[in-house]
N, C-alpha and C positions, 0 to 999 in steps of 0.2 A: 517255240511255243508248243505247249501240249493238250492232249484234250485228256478230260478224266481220268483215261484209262493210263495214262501217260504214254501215248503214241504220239511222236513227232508230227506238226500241222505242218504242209507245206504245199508244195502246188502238186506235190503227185499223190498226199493224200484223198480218197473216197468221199465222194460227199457227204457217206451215209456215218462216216465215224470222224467229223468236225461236231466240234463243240454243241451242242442243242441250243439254237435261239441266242448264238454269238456270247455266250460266256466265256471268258474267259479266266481261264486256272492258271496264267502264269502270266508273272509282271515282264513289264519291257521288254515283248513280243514284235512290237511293232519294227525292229529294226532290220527281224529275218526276212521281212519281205520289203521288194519295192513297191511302192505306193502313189509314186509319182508321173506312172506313165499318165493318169488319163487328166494330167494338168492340163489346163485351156489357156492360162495366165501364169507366166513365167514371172520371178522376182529381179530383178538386178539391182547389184549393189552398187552406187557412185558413191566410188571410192575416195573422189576429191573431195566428200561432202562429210564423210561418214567421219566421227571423232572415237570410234571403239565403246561407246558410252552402256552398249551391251542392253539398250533399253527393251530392243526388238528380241534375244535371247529369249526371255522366259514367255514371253506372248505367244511364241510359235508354239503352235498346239500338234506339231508333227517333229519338234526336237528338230529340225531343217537349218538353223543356224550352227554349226559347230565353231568352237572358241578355242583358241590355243594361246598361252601365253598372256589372258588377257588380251587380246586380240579377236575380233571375229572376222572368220575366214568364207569366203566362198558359200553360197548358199550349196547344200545337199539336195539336187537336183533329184534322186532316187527317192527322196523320200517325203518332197515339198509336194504341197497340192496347188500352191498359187492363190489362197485362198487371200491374203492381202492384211491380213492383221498385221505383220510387219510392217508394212509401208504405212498406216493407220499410226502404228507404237512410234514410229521414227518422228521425233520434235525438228531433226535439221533435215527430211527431204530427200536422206540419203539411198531410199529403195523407192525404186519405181514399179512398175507391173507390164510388162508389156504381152504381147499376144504372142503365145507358143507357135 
């Protein structure tokens, strides 16, 4: 990600040349940073439950589900918040929430 001037965001840029009032100028930013440390609530996936039905994929609002193959794999723990819409999307029960 960049701020206007086009200078790289990142954790050793200045505070004073981020974005003004969190605009952002460049799409799909979100993957240069981790954003998962300050989870409270971890997701796990039961895997005996779960049919691939991909229904929980577009609900995460952190892109945290990654799919290969038609398949979904492994939550992205770097970049889930625990926020729980997954487990909410899931019809079979297959994500639970438990405490980080």
């Amino acid at each position: 990600m960049k701020n206007k001037a086009g200078v790289p965001i990142n954790e050793d840029i200045s505070w004073r040349d981020i974005t003004p009032g969190g605009v952002v100028y460049e799409a799909g930013s979100a993957q240069h940073f981790r954003t998962g440390d300050w989870r409270s609530m971890k997701p796990v996936l039961l895997r005996d439950k779960c049919i691939d039905c991909l229904l929980c994929v577009p609900c995460c609002p952190d892109s945290a589900i990654p799919v290969k193959d038609g398949k979904r794999l492994e939550f992205d723990m770097d970049h889930c918040k625990g926020c729980g819409i997954c487990v909410k999307a899931c019809p079979f029960k297959a994500i639970e929430l438990i405490k980080e």
